[in-house]
RODO-2510 file (C-alpha; in nm, 4 decimals, decimal comma):
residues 103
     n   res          X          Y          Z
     1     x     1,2248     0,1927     1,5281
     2     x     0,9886     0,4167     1,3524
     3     x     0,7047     0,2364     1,1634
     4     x     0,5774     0,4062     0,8271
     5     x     0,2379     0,3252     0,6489
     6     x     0,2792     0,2703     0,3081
     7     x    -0,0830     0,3530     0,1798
     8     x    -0,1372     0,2126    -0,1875
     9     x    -0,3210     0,4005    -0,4798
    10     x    -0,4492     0,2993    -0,7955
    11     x    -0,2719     0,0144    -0,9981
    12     x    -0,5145    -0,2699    -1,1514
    13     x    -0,7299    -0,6251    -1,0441
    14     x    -0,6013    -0,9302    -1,2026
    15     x    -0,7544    -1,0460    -1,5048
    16     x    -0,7152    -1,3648    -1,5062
    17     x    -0,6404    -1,6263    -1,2060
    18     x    -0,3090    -1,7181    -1,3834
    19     x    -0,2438    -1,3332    -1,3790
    20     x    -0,3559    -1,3395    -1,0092
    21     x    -0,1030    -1,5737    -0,9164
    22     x     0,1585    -1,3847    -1,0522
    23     x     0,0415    -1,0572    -0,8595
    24     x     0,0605    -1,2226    -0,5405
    25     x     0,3694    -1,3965    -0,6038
    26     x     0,5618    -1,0250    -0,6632
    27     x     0,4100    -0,9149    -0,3685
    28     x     0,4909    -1,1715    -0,1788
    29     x     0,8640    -1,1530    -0,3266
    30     x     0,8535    -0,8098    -0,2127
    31     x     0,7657    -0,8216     0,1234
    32     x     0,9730    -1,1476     0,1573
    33     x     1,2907    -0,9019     0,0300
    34     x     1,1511    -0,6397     0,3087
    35     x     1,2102    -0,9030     0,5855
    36     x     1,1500    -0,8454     0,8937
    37     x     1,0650    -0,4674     0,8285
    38     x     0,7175    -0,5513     0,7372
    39     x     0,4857    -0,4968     1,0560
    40     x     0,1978    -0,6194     0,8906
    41     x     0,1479    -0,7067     0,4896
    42     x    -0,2280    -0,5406     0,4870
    43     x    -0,4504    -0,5930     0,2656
    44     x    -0,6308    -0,4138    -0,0495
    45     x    -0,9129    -0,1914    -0,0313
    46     x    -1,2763    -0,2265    -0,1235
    47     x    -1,5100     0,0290    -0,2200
    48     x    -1,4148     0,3722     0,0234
    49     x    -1,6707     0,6029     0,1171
    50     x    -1,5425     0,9474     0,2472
    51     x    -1,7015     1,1140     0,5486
    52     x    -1,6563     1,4461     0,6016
    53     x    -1,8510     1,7419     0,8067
    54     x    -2,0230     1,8041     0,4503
    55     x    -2,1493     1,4260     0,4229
    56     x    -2,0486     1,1399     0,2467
    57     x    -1,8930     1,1064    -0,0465
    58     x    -1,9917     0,7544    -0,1844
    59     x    -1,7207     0,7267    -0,4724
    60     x    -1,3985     0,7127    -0,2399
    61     x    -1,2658     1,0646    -0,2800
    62     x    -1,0077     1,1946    -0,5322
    63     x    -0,7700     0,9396    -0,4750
    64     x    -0,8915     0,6372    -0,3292
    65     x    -0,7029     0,3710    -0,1111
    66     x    -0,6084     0,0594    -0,3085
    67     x    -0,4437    -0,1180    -0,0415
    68     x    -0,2199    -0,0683     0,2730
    69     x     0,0605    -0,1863     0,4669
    70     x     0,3090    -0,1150     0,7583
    71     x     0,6817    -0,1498     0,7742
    72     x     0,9677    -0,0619     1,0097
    73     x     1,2194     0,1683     0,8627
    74     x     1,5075     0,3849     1,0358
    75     x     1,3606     0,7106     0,8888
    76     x     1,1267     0,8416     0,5830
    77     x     1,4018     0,7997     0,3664
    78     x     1,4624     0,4536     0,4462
    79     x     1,0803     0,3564     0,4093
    80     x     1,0351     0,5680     0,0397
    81     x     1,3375     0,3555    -0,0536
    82     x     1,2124     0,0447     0,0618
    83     x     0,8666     0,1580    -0,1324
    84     x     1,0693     0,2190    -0,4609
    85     x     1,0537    -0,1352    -0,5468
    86     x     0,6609    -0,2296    -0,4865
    87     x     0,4880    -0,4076    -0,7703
    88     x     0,2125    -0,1532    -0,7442
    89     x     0,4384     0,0758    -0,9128
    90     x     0,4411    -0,1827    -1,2019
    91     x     0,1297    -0,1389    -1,2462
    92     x     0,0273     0,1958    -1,2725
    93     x    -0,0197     0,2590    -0,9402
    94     x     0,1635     0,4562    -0,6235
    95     x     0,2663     0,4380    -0,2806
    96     x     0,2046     0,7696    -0,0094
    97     x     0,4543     0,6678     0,2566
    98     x     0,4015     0,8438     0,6119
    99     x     0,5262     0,7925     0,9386
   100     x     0,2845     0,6264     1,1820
   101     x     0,3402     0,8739     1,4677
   102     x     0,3549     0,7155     1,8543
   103     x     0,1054     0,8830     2,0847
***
């Protein structure tokens, strides 16, 4: 089965712990919903720096990484489906789905 990253952008930190908790508690919903199709949760992103032939950008680009994770899915469609319902989304925030090709 094919296995599509789901590479998150944007959205907000918690405020609070109590709003922390309830962050992690839709995510965890989420993938928990996603079963077995989730390869591996991830994790969020810290501070990105951008290397290119040019340098380095130090601010993370134009559209930084917020997070990332991987997920089975029968085909793109399937996975953008599946990515329709990510609390991310709730918050401001997007999901770039894209097929992690086998070499």
């Amino acid at each position: 089965m094919p296995k599509f990253m789901y590479i998150y952008h944007g959205g907000k930190a918690p405020e609070s712990p109590e709003e922390g908790a309830e962050v992690m508690a839709a995510w965890n919903a989420w993938f928990e919903g996603m079963g077995a199709a989730v390869v591996d949760g991830g994790n969020p992103a810290g501070m990105s720096k951008t290397v290119s032939a040019s340098g380095v950008a130090e601010d993370g680009g134009a559209n930084p990484v917020s997070g990332y994770s991987l997920v089975n899915a029968a085909d793109h469609d399937a996975a953008v489906e599946m990515a329709k319902t990510c609390p991310i989304l709730s918050d401001g925030g997007t999901v770039e789905v894209a097929e992690a090709m086998e070499m």
